[in-house]
C-alpha positions as YAML, in Angstrom:
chain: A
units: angstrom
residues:
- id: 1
  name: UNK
  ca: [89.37, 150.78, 140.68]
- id: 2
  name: UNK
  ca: [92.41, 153.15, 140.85]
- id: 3
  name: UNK
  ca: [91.19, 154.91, 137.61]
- id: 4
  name: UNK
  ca: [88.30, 156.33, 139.26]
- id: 5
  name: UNK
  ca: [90.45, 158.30, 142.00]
- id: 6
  name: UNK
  ca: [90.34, 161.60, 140.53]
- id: 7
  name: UNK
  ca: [93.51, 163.02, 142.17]
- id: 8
  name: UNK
  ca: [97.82, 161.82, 141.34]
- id: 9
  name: UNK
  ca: [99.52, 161.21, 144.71]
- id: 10
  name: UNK
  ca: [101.58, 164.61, 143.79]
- id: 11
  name: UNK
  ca: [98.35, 166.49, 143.56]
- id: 12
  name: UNK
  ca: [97.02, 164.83, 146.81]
- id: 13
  name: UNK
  ca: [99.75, 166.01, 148.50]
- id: 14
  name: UNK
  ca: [99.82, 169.17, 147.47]
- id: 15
  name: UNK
  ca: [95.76, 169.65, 148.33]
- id: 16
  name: UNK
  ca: [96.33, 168.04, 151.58]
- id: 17
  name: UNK
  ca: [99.14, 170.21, 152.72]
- id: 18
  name: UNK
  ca: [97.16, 173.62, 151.32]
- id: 19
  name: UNK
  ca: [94.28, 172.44, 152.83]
- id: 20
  name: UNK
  ca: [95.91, 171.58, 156.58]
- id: 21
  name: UNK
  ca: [97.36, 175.03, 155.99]
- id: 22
  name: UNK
  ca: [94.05, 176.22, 155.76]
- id: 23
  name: UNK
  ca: [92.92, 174.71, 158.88]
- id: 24
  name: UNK
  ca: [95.44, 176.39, 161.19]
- id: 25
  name: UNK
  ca: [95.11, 179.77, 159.24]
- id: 26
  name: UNK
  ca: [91.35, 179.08, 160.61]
- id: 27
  name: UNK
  ca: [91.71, 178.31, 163.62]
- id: 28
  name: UNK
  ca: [94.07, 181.30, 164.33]
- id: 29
  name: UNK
  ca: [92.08, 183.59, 162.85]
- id: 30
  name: UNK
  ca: [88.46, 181.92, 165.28]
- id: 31
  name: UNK
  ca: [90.93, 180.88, 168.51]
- id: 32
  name: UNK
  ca: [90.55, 184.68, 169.78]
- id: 33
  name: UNK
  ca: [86.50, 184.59, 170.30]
- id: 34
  name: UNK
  ca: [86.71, 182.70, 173.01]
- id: 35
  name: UNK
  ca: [89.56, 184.26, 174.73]
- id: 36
  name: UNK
  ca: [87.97, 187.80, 175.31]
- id: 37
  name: UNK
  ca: [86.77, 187.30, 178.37]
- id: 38
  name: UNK
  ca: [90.41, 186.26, 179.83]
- id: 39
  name: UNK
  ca: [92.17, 189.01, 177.56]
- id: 40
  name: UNK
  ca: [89.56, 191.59, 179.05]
- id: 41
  name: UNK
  ca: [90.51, 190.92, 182.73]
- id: 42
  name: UNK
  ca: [94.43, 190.63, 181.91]
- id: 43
  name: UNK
  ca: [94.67, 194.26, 179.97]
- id: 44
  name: UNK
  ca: [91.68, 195.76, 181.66]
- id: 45
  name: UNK
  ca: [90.42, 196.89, 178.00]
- id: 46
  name: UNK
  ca: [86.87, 197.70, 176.78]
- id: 47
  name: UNK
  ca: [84.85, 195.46, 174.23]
- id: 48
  name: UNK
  ca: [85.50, 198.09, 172.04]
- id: 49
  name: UNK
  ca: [89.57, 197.60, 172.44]
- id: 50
  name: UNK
  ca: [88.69, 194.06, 171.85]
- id: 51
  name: UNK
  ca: [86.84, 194.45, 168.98]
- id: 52
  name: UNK
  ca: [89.47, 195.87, 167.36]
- id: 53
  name: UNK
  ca: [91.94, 193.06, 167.30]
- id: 54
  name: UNK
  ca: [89.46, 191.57, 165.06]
- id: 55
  name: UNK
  ca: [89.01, 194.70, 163.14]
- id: 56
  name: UNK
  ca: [92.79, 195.12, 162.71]
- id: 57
  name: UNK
  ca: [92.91, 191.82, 161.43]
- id: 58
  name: UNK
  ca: [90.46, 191.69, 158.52]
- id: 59
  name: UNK
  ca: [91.01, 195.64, 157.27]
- id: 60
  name: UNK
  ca: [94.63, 194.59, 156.76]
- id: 61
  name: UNK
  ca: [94.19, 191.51, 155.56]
- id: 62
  name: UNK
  ca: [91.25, 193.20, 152.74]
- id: 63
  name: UNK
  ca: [93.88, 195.57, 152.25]
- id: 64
  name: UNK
  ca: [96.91, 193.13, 151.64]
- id: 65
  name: UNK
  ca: [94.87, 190.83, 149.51]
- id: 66
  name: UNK
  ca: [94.89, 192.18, 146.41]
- id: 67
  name: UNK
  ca: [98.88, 192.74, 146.27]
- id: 68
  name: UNK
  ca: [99.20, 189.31, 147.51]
- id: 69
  name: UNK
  ca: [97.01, 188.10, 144.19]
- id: 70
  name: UNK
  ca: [99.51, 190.33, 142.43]
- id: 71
  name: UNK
  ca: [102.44, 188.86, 143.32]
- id: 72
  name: UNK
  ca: [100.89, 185.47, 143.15]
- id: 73
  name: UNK
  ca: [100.44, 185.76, 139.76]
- id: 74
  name: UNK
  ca: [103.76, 187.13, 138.71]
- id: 75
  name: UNK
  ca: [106.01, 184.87, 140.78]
- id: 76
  name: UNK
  ca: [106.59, 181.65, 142.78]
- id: 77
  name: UNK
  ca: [103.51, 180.60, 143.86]
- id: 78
  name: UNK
  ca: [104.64, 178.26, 146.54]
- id: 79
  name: UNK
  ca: [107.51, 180.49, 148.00]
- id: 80
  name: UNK
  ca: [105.20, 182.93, 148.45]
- id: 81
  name: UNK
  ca: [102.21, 180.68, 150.43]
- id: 82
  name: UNK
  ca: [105.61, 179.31, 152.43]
- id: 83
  name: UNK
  ca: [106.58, 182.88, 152.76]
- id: 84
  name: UNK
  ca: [102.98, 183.87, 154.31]
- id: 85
  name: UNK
  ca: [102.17, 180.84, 156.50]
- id: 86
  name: UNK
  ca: [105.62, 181.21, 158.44]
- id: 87
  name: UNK
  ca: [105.30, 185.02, 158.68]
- id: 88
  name: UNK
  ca: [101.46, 184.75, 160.53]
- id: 89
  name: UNK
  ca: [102.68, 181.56, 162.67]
- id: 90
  name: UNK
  ca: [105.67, 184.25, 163.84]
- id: 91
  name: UNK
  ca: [102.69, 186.68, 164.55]
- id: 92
  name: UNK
  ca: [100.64, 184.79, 166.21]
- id: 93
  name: UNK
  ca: [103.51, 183.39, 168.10]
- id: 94
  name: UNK
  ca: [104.22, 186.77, 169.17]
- id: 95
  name: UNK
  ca: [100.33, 187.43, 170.33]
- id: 96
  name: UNK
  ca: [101.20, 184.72, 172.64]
- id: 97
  name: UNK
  ca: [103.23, 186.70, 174.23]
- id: 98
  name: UNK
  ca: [102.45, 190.14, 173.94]
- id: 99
  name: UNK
  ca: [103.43, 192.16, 177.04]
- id: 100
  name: UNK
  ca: [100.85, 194.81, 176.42]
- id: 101
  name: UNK
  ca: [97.24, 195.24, 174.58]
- id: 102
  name: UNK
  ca: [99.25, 197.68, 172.17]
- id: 103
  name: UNK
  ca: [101.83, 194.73, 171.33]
- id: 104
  name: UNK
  ca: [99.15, 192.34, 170.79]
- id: 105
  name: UNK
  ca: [96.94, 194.73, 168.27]
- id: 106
  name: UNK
  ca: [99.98, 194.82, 166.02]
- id: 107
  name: UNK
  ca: [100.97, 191.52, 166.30]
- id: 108
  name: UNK
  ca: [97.22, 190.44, 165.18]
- id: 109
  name: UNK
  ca: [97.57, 192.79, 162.73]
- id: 110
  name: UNK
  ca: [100.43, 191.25, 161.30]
- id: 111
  name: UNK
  ca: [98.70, 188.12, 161.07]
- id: 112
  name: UNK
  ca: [96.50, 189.87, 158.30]
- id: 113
  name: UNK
  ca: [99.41, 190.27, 156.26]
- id: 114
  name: UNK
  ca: [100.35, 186.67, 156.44]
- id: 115
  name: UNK
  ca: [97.06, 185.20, 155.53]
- id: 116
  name: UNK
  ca: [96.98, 187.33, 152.54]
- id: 117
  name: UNK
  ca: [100.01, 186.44, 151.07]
- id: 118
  name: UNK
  ca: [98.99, 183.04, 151.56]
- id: 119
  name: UNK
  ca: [94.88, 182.56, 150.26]
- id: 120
  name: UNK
  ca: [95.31, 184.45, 146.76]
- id: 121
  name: UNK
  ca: [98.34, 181.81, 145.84]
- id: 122
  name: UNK
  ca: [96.55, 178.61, 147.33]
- id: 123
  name: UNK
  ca: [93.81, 178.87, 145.51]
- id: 124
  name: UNK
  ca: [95.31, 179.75, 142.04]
- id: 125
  name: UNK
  ca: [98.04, 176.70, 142.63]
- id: 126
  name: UNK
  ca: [95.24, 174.28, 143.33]
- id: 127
  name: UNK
  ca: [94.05, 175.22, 139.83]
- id: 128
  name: UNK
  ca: [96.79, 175.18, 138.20]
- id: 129
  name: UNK
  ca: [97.83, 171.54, 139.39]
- id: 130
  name: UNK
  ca: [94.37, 169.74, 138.82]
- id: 131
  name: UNK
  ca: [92.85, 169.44, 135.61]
- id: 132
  name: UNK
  ca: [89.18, 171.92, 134.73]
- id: 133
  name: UNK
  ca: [86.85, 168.87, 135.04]
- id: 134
  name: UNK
  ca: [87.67, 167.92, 139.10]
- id: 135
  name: UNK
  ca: [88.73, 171.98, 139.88]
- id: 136
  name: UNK
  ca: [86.03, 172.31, 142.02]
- id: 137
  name: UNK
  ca: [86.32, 168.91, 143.87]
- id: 138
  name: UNK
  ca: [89.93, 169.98, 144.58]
- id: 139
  name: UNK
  ca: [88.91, 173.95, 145.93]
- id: 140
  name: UNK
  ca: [86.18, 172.18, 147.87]
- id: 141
  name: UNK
  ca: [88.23, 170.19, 150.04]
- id: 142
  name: UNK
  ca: [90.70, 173.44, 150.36]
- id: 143
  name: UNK
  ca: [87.26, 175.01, 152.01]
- id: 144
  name: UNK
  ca: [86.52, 172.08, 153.97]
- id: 145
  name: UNK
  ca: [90.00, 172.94, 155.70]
- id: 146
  name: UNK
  ca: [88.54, 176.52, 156.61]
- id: 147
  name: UNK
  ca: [85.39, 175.50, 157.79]
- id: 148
  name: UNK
  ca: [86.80, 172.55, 160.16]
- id: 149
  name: UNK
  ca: [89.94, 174.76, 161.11]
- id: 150
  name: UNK
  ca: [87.41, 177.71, 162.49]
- id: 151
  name: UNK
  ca: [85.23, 175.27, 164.63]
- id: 152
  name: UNK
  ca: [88.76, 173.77, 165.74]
- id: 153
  name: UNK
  ca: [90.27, 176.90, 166.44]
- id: 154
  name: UNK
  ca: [86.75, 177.59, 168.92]
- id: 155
  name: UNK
  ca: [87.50, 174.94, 170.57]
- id: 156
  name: UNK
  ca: [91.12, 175.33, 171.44]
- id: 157
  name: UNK
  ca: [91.07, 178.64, 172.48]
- id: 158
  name: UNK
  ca: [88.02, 177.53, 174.97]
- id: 159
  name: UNK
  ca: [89.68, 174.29, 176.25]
- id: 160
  name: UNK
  ca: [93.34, 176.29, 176.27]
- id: 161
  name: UNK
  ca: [92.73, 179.31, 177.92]
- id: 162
  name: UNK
  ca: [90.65, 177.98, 180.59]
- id: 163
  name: UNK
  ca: [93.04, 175.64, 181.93]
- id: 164
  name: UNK
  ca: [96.34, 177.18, 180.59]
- id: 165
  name: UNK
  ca: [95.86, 180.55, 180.02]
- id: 166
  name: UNK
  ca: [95.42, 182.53, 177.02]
- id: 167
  name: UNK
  ca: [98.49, 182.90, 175.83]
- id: 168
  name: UNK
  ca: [99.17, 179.24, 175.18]
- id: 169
  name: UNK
  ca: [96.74, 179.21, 172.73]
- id: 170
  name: UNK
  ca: [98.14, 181.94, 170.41]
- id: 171
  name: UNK
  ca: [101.18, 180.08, 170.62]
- id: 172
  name: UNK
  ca: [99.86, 176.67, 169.94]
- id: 173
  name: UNK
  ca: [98.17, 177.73, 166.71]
- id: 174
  name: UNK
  ca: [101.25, 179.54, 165.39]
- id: 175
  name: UNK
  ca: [103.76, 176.18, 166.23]
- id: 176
  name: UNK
  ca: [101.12, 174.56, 164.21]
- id: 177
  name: UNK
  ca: [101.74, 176.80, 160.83]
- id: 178
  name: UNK
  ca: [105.52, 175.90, 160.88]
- id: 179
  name: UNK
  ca: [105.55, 172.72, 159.59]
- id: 180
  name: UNK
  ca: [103.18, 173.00, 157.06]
- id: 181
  name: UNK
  ca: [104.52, 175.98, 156.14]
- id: 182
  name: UNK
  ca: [108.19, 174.80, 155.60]
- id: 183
  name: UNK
  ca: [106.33, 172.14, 153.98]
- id: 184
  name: UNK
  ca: [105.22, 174.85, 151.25]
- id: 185
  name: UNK
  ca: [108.31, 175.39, 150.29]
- id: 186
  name: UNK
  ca: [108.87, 171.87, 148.51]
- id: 187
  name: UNK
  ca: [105.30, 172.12, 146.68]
- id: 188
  name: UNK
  ca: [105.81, 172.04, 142.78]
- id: 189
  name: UNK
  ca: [104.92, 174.68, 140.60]
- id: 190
  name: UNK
  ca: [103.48, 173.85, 137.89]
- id: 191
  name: UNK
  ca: [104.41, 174.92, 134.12]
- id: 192
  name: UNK
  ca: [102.64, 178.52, 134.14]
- id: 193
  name: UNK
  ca: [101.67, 180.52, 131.07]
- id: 194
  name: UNK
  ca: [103.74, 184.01, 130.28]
- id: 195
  name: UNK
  ca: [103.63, 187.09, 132.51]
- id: 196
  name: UNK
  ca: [101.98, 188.73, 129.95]
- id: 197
  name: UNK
  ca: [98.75, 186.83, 130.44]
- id: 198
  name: UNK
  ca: [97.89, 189.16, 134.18]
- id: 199
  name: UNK
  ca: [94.68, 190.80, 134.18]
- id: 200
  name: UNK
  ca: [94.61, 193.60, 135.85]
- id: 201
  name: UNK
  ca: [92.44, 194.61, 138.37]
- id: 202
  name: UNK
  ca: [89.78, 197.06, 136.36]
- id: 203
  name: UNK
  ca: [89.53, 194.79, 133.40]
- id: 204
  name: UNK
  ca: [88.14, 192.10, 135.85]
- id: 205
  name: UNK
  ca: [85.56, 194.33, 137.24]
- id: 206
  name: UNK
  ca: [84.39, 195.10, 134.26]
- id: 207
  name: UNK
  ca: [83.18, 191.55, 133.94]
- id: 208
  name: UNK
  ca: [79.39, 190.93, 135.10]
- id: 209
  name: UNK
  ca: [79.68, 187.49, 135.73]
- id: 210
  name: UNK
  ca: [82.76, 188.74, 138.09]
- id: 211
  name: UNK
  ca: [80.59, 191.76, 139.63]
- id: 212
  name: UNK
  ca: [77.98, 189.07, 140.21]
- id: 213
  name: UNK
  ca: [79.91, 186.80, 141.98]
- id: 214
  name: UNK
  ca: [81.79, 189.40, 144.36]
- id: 215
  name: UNK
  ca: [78.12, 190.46, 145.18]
- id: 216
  name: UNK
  ca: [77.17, 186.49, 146.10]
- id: 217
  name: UNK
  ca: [80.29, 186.50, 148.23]
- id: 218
  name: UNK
  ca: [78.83, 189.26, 150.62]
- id: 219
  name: UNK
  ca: [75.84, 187.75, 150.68]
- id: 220
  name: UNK
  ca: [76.73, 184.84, 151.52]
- id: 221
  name: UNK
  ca: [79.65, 186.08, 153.89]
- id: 222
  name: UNK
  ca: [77.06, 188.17, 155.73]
- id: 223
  name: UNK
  ca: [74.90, 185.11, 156.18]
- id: 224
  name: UNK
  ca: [77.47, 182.67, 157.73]
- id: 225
  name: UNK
  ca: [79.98, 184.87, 159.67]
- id: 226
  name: UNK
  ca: [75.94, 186.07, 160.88]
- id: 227
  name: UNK
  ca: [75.33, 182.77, 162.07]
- id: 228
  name: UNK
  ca: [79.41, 182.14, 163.42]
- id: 229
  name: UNK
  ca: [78.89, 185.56, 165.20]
- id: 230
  name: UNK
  ca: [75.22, 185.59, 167.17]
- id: 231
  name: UNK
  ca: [73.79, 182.30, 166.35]
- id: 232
  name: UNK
  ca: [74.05, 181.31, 170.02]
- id: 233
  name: UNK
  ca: [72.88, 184.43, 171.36]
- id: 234
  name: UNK
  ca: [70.43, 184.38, 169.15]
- id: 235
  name: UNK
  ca: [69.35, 180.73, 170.04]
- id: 236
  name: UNK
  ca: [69.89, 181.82, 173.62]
- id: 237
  name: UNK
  ca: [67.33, 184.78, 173.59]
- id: 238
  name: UNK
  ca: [64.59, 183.77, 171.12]
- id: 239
  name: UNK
  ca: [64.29, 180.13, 170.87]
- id: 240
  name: UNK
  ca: [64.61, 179.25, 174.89]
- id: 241
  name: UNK
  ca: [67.94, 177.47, 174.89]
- id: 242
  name: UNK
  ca: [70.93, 177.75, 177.06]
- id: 243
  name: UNK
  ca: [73.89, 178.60, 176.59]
- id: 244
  name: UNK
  ca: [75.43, 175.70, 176.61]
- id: 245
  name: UNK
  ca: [73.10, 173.69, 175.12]
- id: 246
  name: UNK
  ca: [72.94, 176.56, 172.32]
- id: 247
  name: UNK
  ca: [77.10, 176.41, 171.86]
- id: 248
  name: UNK
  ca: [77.12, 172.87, 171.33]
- id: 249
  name: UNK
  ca: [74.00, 171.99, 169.28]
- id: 250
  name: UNK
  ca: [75.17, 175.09, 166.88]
- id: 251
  name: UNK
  ca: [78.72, 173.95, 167.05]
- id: 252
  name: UNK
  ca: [77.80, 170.23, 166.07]
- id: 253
  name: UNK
  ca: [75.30, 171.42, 163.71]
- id: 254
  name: UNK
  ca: [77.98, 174.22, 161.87]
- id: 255
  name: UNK
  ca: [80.62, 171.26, 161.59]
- id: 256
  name: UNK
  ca: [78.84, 168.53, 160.45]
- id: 257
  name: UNK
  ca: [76.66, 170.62, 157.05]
- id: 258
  name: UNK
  ca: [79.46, 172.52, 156.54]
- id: 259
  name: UNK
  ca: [81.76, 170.04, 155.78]
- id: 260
  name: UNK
  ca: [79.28, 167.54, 154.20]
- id: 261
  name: UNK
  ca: [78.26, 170.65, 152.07]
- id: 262
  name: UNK
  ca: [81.81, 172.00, 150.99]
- id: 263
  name: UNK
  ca: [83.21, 168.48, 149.66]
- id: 264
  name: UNK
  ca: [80.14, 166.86, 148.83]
- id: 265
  name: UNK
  ca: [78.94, 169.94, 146.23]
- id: 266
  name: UNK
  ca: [82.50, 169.91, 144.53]
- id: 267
  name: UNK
  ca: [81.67, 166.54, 143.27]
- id: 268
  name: UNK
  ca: [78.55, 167.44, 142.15]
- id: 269
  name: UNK
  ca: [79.36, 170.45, 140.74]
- id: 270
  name: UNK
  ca: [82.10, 169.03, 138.57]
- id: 271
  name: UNK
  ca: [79.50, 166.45, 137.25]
- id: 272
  name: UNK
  ca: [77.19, 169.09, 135.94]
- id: 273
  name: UNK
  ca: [79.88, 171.06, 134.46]
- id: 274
  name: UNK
  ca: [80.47, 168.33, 131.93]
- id: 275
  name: UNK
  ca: [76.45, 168.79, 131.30]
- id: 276
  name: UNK
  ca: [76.46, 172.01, 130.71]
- id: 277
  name: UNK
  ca: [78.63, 175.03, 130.19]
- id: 278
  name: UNK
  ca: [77.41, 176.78, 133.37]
- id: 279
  name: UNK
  ca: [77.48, 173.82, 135.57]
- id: 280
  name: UNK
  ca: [79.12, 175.16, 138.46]
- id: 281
  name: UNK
  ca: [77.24, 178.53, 138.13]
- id: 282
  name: UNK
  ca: [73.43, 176.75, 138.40]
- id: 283
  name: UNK
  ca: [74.96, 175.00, 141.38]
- id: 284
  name: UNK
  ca: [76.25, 178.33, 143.23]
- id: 285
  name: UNK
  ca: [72.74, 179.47, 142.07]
- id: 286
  name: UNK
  ca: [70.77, 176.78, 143.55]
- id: 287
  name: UNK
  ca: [72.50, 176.75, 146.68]
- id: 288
  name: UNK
  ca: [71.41, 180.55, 147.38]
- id: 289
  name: UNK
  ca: [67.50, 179.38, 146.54]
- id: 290
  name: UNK
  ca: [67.77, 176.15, 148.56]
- id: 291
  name: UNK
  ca: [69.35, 177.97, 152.06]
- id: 292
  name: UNK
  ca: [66.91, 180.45, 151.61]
- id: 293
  name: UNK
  ca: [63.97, 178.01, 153.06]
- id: 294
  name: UNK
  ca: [66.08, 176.43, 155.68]
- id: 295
  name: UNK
  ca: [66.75, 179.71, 157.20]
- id: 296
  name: UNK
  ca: [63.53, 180.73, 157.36]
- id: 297
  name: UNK
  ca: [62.08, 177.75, 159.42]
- id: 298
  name: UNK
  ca: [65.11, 178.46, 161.28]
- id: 299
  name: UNK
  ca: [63.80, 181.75, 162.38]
- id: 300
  name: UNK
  ca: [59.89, 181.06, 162.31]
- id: 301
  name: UNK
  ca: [60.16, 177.35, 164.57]
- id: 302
  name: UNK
  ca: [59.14, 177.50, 168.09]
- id: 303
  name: UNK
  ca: [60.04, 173.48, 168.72]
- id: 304
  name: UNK
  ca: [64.03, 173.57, 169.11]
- id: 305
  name: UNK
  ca: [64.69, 170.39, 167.05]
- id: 306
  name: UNK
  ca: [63.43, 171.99, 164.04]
- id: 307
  name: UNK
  ca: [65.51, 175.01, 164.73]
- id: 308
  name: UNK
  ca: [68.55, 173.13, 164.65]
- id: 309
  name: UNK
  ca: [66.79, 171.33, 161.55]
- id: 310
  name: UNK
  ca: [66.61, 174.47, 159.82]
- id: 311
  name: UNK
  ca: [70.24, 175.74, 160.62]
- id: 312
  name: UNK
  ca: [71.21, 172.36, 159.61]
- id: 313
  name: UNK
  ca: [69.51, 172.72, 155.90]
- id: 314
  name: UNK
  ca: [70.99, 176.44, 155.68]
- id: 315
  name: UNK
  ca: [74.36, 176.06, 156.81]
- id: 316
  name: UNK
  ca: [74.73, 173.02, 154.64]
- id: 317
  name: UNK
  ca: [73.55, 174.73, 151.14]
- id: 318
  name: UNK
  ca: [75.87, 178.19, 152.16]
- id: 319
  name: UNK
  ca: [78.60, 175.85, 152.09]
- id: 320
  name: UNK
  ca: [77.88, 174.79, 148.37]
- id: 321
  name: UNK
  ca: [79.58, 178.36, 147.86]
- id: 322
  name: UNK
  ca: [82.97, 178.16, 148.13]
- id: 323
  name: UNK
  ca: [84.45, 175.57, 145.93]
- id: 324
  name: UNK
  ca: [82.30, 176.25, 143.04]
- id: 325
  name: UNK
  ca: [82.85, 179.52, 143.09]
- id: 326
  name: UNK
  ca: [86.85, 179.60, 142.92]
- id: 327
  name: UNK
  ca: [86.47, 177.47, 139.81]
- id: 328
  name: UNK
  ca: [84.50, 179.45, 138.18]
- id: 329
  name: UNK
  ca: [86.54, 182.48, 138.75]
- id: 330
  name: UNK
  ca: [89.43, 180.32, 137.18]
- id: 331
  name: UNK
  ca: [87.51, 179.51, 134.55]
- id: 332
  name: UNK
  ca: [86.85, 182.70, 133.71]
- id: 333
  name: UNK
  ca: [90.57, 184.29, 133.81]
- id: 334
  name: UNK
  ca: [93.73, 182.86, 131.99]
- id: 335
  name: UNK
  ca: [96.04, 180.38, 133.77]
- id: 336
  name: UNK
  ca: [98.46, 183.34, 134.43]
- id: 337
  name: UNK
  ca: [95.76, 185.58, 136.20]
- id: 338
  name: UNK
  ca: [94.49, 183.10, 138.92]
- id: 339
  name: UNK
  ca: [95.29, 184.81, 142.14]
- id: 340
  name: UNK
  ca: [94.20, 188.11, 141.24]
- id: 341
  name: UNK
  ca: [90.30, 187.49, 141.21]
- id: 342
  name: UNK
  ca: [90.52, 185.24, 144.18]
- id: 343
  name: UNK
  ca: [92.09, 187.95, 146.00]
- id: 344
  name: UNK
  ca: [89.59, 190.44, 144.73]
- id: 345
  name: UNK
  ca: [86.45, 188.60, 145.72]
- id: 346
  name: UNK
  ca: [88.54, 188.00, 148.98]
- id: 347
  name: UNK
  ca: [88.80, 191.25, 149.95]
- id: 348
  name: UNK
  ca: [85.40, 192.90, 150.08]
- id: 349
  name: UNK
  ca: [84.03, 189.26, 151.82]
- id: 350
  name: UNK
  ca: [86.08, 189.98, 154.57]
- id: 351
  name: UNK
  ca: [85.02, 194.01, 155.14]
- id: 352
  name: UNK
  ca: [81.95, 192.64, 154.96]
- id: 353
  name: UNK
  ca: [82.68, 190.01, 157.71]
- id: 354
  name: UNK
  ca: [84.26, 192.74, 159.74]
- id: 355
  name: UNK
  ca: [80.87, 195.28, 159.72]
- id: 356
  name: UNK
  ca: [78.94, 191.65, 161.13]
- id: 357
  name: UNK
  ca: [80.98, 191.37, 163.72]
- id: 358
  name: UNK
  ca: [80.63, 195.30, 165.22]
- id: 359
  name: UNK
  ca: [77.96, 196.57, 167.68]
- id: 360
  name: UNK
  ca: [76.21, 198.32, 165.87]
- id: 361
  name: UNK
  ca: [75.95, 195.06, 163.20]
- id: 362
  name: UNK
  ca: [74.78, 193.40, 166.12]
- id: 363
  name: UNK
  ca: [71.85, 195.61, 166.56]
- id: 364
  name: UNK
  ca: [70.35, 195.15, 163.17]
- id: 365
  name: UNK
  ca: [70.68, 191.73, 163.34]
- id: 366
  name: UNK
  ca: [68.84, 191.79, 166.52]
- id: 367
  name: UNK
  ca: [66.34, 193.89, 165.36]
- id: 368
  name: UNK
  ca: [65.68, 192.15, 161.92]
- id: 369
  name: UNK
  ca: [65.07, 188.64, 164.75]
- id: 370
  name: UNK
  ca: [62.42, 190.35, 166.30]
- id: 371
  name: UNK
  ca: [60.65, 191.45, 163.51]
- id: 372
  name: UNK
  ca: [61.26, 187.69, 161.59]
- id: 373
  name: UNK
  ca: [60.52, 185.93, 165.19]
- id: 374
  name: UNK
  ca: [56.90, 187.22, 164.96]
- id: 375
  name: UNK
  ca: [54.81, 184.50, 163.58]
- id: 376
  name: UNK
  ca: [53.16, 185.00, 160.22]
- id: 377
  name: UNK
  ca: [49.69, 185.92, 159.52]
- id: 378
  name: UNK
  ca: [47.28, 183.06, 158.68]
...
């Protein structure tokens, strides 16, 4: 029976810290959404000042990324994940207790810089510590740590600020990056290939199969952080429910097919690899074709149940995404040159994040819900 657990205890431990760090670099990053209102009555800012401690956020850490890969690839992967866990818990720490709406914009900002050091390395020492044939398992559950740690991180900052204020919730989430990041520290590296092995950044781009799956990362990017974003207004205005029924159905609904998705699809995906040489690329592929359909009776329904039935389907194939598709970019590279290409598809997903969360994104979106809300001609 023990032969059939795919992981070592080492390599459990090392996925299970990596992927707890992931959780709290989530929920840092989501615990702000639902502290604007209380942040907009203590500094007296606009939505647009709000906004931006988003916007700070992302550009720098879409900016930092693709040093971070560098580095990651050239140096001590685990000092370096250590190195930018503790620097964004001291960050976030500090947006706890910002005196001033100027103190906490660069304090957020700073957060950026710590989550890219961080991502790039993760994901290129999970690959180098499990073995090709259970690599996407192993980046799946690393995902499933993102996707739990953002519906987490919702839910603190809403149950936090409202009884404590909203500056114990900054603080929270950045005591809860210490210990797994000291933890980093004592992760083993494993043996690496020479220096000489980096890629750099131009000859990966001039990959297709790279170019291809950079372009499925916005896609897919502008599709859930869509959903994250306006899927309870959405709900709210054009499919009759309130608010509160909206924010938990869609809450519910984006935890449960997320997560069932992201680790169930790494299995999976693994198992058709040993079928066939692109394995983990028909999965990636069918997951795009098998959302699609969901979505759509998403937007078309009228009876709620099969609204949530259709968000459900979607939200459940979108998560098929990220596992599989940090494999394949590691199968695709040499052993020395794993960070680099994560950090590269890394940073135009999350520019593309940042133009769905602006007003103006919003009123496309909007507009593109009216148009798809009409019902179809018989």
């Amino acid at each position: 029976m023990a032969s059939k657990i795919p992981f070592t205890y080492e390599q459990a431990r090392l996925l299970a810290v990596l992927a707890l760090i992931n959780f709290v670099n989530f929920a840092d990053r989501q615990v702000l959404n639902p502290l604007v209102p209380l942040l907009r009555q203590h500094f007296n800012v606009s939505d647009t000042q709000l906004g931006s401690l988003q916007w700070v956020l992302l550009v720098i850490l879409a900016l930092a990324s693709i040093p971070s890969g560098y580095l990651a690839d050239r140096f001590n992967e685990p000092k370096i994940i250590a190195s930018g866990v503790l620097f964004w818990s001291v960050a976030a720490i500090a947006s706890g207790l910002a005196p001033t709406f100027a103190f906490l914009f660069v304090a957020r900002g700073l957060v950026g810089i710590g989550e890219a050091a961080y991502a790039p390395a993760a994901q290129s020492l999970i690959s180098d510590s499990f073995s090709r044939a259970n690599r996407a398992l192993a980046q799946s559950i690393f995902a499933a740590g993102m996707i739990l740690g953002g519906v987490s991180g919702l839910a603190l900052g809403g149950i936090m600020g409202e009884r404590h204020g909203w500056q114990h919730a900054f603080i929270i989430v950045g005591l809860l990056g210490v210990i797994p990041g000291l933890t980093a520290f004592k992760l083993k590296e494993p043996q690496r290939r020479p220096r000489s092995e980096v890629v750099p950044v131009m000859q990966l781009l001039g990959v297709p199969a790279f170019v291809a799956m950079i372009a499925a990362g916005i896609c897919i990017t502008f599709s859930s952080v869509s959903f994250v974003t306006w899927g309870i207004d959405y709900a709210k205005t054009y499919k009759d429910f309130s608010t509160k029924e909206a924010s938990l159905s869609l809450a519910i609904i984006a935890l449960f097919s997320s997560v069932l998705g992201a680790i169930s699809v790494g299995y999976f995906a693994d198992r058709l690899q040993k079928k066939f040489v692109f394995g983990r690329v028909l999965i990636i592929a069918l997951a795009f074709l098998a959302a699609a359909p969901f979505l759509l009776v998403a937007i078309q329904a009228e009876e709620k149940w099969m609204v949530l039935a259709g968000f459900f389907g979607s939200m459940f194939f979108m998560s098929w995404y990220h596992g599989p598709t940090t494999a394949v970019l590691h199968d695709l590279t040499p052993q020395r040159a794993h960070a680099r290409p994560s950090a590269c598809i890394c940073s135009p997903r999350n520019c593309w994040a940042l133009s769905d969360r602006s007003s103006s994104a919003k009123s496309r979106i909007s507009a593109t819900c009216k148009l798809a809300c009409k019902p179809l001609p018989p």
